[in-house]
MOPAC internal coordinates of N, CA, C and O (Angstrom, degrees):
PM7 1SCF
backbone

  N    0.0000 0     0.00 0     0.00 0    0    0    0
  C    1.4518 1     0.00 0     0.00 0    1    0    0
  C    1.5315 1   110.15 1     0.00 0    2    1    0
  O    1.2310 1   124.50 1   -41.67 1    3    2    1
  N    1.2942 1   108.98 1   138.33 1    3    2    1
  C    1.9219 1   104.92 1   174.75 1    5    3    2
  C    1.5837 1    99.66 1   -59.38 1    6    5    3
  O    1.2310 1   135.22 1   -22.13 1    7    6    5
  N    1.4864 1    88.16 1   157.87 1    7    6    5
  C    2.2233 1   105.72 1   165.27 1    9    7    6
  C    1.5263 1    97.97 1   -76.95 1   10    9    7
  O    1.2310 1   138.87 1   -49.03 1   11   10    9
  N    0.9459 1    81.03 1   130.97 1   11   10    9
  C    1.4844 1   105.88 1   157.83 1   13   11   10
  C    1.7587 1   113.04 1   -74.16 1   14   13   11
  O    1.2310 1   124.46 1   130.48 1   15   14   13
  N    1.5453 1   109.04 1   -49.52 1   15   14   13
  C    1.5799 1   115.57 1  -153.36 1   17   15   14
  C    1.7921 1   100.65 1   -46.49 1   18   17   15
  O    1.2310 1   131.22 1    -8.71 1   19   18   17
  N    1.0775 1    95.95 1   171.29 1   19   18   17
  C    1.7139 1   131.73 1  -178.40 1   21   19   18
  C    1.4367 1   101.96 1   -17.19 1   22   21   19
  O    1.2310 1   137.28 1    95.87 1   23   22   21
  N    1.4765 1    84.14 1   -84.13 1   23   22   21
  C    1.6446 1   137.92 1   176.05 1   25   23   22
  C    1.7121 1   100.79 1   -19.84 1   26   25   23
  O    1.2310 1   136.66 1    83.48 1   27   26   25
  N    1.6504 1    85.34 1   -96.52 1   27   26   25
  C    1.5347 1    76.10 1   167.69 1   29   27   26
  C    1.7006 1   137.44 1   -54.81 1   30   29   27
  O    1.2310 1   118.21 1   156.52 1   31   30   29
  N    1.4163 1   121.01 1   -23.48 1   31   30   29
  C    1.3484 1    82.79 1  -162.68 1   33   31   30
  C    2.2278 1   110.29 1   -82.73 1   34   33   31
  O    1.2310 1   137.21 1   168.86 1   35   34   33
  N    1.5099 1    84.27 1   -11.14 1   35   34   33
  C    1.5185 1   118.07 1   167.05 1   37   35   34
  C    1.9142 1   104.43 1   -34.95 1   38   37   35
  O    1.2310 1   134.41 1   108.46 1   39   38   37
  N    1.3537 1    89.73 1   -71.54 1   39   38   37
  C    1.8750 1   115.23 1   171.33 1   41   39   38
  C    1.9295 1   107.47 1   -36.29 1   42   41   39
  O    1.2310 1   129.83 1   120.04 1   43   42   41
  N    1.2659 1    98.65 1   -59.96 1   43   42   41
  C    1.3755 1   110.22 1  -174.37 1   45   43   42
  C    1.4338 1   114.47 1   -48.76 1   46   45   43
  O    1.2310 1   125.89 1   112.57 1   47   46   45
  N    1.8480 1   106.29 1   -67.43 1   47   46   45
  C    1.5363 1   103.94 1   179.64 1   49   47   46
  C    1.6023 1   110.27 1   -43.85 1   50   49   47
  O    1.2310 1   117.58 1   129.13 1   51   50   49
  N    1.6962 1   122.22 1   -50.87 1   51   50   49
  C    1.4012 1   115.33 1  -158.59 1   53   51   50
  C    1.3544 1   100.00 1   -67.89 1   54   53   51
  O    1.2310 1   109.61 1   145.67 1   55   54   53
  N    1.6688 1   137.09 1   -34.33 1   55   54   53
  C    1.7732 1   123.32 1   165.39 1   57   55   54
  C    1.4049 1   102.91 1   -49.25 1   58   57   55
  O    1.2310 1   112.71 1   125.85 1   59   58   57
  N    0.9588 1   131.37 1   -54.15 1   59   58   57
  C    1.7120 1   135.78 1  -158.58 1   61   59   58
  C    1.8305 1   108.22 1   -64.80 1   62   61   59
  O    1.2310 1   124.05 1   143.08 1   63   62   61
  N    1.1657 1   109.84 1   -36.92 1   63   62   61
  C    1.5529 1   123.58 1  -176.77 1   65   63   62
  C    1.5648 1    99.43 1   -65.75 1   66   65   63
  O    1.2310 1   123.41 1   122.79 1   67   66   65
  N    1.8210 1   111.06 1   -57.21 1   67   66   65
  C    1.4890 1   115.42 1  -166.75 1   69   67   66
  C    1.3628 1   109.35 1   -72.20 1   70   69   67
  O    1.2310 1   124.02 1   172.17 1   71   70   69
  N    1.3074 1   109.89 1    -7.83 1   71   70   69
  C    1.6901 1   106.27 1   178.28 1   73   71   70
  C    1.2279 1   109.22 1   -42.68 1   74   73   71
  O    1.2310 1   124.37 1   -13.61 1   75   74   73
  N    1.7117 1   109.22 1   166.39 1   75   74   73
  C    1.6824 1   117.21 1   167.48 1   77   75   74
  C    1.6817 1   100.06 1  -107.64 1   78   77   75
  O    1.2310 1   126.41 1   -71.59 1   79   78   77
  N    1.8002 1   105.29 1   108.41 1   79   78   77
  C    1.2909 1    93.79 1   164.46 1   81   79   78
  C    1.4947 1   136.82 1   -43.00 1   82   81   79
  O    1.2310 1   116.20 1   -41.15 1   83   82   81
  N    1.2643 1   124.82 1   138.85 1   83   82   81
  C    1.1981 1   136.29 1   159.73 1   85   83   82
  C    1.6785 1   146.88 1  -112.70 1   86   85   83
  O    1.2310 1   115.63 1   -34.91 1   87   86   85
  N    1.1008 1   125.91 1   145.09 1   87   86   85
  C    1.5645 1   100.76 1   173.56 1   89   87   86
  C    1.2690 1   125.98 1   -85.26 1   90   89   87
  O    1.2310 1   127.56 1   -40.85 1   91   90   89
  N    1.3218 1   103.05 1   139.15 1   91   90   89
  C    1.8831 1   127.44 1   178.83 1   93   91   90
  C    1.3429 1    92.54 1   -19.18 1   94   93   91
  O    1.2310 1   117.18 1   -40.34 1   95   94   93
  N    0.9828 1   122.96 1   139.66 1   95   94   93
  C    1.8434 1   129.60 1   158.06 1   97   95   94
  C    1.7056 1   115.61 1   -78.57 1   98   97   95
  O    1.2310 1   116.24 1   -77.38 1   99   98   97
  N    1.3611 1   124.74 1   102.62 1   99   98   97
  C    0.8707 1   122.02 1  -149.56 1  101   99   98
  C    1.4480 1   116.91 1   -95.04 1  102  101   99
  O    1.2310 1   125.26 1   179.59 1  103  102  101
  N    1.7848 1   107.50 1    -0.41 1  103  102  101
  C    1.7105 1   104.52 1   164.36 1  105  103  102
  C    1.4786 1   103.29 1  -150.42 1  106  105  103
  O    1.2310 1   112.48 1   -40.21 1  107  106  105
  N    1.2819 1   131.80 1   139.79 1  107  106  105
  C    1.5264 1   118.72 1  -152.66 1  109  107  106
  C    1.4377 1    94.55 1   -73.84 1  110  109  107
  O    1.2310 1   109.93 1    -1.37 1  111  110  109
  N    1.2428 1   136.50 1   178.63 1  111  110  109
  C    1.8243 1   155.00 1   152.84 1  113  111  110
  C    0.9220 1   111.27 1  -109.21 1  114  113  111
  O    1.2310 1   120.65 1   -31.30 1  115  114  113
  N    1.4455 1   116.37 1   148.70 1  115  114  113
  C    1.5794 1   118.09 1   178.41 1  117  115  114
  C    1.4498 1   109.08 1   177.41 1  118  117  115
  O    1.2310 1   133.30 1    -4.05 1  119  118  117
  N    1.0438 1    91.89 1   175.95 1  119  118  117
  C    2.0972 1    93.35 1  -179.55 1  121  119  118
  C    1.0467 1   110.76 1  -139.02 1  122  121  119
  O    1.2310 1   113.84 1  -162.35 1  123  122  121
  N    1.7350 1   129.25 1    17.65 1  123  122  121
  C    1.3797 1   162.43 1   179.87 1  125  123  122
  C    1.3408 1   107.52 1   -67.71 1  126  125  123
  O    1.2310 1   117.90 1   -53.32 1  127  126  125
  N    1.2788 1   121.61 1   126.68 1  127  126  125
  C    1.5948 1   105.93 1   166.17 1  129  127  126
  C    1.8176 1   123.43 1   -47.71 1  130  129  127
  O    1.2310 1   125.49 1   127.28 1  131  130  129
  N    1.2083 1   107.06 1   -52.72 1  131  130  129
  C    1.7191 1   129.15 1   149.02 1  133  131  130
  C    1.3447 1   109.73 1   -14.08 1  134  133  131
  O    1.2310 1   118.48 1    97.49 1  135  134  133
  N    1.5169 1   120.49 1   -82.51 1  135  134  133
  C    1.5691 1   135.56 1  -176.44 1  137  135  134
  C    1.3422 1    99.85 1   -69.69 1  138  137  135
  O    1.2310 1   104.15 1   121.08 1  139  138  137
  N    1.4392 1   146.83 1   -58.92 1  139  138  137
  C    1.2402 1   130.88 1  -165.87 1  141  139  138
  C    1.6419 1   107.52 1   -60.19 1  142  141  139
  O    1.2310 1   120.13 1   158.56 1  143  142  141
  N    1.0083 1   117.35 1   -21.44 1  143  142  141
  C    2.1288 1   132.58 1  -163.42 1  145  143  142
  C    1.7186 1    81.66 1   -75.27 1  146  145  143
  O    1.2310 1   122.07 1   125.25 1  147  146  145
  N    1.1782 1   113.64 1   -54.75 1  147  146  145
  C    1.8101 1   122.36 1  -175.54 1  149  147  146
  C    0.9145 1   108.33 1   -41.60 1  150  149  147
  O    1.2310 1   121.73 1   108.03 1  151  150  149
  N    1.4391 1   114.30 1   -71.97 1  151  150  149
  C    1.5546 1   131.64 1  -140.39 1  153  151  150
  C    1.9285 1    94.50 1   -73.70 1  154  153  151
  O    1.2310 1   131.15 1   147.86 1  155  154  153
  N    2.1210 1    96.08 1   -32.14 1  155  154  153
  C    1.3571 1    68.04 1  -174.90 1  157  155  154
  C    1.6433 1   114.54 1   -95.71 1  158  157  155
  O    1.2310 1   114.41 1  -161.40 1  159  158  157
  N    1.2832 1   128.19 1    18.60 1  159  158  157
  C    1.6685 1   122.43 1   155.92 1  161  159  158
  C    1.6293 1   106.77 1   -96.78 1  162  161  159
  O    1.2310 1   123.03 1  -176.42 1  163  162  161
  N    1.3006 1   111.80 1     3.58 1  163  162  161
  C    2.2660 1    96.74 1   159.69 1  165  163  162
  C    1.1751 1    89.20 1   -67.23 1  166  165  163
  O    1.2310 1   121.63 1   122.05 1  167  166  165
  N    1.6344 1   114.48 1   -57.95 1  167  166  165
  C    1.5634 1   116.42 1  -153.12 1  169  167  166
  C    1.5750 1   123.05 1   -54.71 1  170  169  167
  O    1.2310 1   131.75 1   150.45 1  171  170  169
  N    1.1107 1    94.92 1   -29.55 1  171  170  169
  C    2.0065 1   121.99 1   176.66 1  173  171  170
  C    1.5937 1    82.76 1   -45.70 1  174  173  171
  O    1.2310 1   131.97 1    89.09 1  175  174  173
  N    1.6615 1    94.50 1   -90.91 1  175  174  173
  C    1.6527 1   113.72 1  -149.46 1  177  175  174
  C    1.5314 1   107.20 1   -58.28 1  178  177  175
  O    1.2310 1   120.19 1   160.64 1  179  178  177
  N    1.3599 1   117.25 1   -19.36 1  179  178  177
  C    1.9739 1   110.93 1  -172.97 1  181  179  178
  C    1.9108 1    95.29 1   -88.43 1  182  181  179
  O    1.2310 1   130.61 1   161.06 1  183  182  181
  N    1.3909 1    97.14 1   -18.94 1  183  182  181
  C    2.0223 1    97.68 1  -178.65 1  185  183  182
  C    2.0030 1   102.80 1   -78.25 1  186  185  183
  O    1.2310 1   124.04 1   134.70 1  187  186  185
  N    1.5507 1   109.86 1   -45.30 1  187  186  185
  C    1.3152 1   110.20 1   176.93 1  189  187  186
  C    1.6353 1   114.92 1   -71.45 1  190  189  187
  O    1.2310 1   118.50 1   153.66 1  191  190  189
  N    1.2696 1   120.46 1   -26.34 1  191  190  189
  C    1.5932 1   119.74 1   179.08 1  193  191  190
  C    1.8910 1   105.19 1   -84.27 1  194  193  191
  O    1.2310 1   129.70 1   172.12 1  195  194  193
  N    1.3348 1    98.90 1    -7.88 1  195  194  193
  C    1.8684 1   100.13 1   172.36 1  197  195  194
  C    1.5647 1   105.44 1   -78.02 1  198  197  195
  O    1.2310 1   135.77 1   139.01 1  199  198  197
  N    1.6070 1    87.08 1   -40.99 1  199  198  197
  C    2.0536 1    91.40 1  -170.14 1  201  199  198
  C    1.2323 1    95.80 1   -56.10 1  202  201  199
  O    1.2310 1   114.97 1   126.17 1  203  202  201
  N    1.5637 1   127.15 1   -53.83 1  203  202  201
  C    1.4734 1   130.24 1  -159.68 1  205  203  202
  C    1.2665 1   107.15 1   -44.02 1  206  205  203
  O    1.2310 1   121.02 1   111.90 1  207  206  205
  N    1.8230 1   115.65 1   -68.10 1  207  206  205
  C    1.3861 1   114.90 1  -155.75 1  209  207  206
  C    1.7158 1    94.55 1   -78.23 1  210  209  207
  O    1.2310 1   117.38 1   169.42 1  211  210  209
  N    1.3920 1   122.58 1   -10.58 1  211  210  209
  C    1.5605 1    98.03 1   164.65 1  213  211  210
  C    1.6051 1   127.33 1   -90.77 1  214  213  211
  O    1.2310 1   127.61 1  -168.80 1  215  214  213
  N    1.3864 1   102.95 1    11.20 1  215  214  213
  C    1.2591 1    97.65 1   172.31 1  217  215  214
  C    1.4255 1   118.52 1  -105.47 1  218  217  215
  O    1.2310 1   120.10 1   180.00 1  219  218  217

């Protein structure tokens, strides 16, 4: 289980502050049966919402 105490959760914010922001990951990756099943219905709906706005 994580600490709870002081100390640590003290520790935590100052890693979390020095982080290097990043952007949200906006479709998971993977090589998972799971993640590949995903990746391939983003790809569906971002290929059918291309047809849309090009039609």
């Amino acid at each position: 289980m994580a600490q709870r105490t002081a100390r640590a959760v003290e520790t935590r914010k100052k890693k979390n502050r020095r982080a290097i922001p990043r952007a949200k990951v906006t479709r998971i990756q993977g090589n998972t049966a799971g993640a590949r099943k995903r990746l391939k219905k983003v790809a569906a709906k971002a290929q059918e919402a291309k047809a849309k706005a090009g039609a």
